[in-house]
FIRO-848867 format. One record per residue (C-alpha): residue in one letter; z, x, y. Coordinates in steps of 0.1 Angstrom, whole numbers, plus 2048, in hexadecimal, padded with zeros to 3 digits. Layout:
<nodes>
AZXY ...
</nodes>
This chain:
<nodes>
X1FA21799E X1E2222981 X1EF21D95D X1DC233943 X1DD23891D X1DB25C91A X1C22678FD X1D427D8E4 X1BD29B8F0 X1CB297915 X1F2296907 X1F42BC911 X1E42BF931 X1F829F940 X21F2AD92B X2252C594A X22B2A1960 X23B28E949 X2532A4936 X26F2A8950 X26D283954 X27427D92E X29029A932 X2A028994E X2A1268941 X2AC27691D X2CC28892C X2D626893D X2D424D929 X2D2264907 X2BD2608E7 X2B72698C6 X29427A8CB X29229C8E0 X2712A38FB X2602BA8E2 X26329C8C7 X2532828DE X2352A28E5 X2312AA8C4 X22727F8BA X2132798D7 X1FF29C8D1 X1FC2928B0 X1F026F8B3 X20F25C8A4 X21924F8C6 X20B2458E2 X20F250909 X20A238925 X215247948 X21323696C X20024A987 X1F82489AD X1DD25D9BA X1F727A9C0 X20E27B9A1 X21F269980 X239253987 X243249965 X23824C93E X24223D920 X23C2488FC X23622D8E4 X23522E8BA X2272128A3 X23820C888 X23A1F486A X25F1E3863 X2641C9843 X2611AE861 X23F1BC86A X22B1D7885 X23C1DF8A1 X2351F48C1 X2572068C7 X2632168E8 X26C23E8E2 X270245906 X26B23992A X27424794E X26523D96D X26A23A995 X2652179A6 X2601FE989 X25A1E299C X23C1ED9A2 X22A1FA981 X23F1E6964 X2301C395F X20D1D9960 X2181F2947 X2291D6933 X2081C392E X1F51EA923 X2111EE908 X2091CF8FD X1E61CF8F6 X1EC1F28E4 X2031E28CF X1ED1C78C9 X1D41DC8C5 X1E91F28AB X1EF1CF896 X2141CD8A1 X2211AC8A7 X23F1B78BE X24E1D18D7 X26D1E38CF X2861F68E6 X2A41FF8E5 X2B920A909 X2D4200922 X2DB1DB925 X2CB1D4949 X2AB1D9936 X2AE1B092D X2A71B0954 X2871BC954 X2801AD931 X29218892F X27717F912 X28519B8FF X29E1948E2 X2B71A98DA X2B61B58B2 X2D41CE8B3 X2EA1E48C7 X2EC2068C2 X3122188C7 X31A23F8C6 X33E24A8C0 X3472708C6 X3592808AD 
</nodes>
């Protein structure tokens, strides 16, 4: 598997594969930005967009954002899909890293399901975050 950092002026020739991936993933599991939201930052140079490849297709992307909290940078998690994770995660993991390293943030942040704290048992839970329907 190849992991690339997709330069800004790529973000609209490599959407088309990506985009029902991000749709999938955001009807399932939900989320408070839409498809055309994550787009619009990654086109625009606010966020970043990693995806894993073969030599035949994507099989995953994730959009990521720094950001500055009153505890310091971070490198937060927008979005994430992605086919046989076994595979491509610990790769993709270190990538994101060095971004946000490399964008002065001093932590990753995510928020999702709880079996993430299987994939990431270094990870440190900051909040929960509940929905009730009105």
């Amino acid at each position: 598997m190849n992991i690339s950092l997709v330069p800004t002026q790529m973000v609209d020739a490599i959407w088309p594969s990506v985009k029902d991936g991000f749709q999938r993933a955001s009807d399932r599991f939900g989320g408070d930005l839409t498809v055309g939201e994550l787009w619009q930052g990654c086109r625009a140079g606010h966020c970043f967009l990693f995806v894993v490849h073969d030599d035949q297709k994507v099989v995953a992307a994730t959009v990521w954002k720094p950001e500055l909290w009153r505890s310091g940078g971070k490198f937060r998690c927008l979005a994430l899909y992605g086919v046989q994770m076994d595979q491509w995660m610990p790769e993709l993991h270190e990538k994101v890293k060095q971004a946000a390293i490399n964008c002065g943030a001093t932590s990753l942040v995510a928020e999702g399901r709880e079996g993430w704290r299987r994939i990431f048992p270094e990870a440190k839970p900051l909040r929960t975050l509940y929905e009730e329907r009105i």
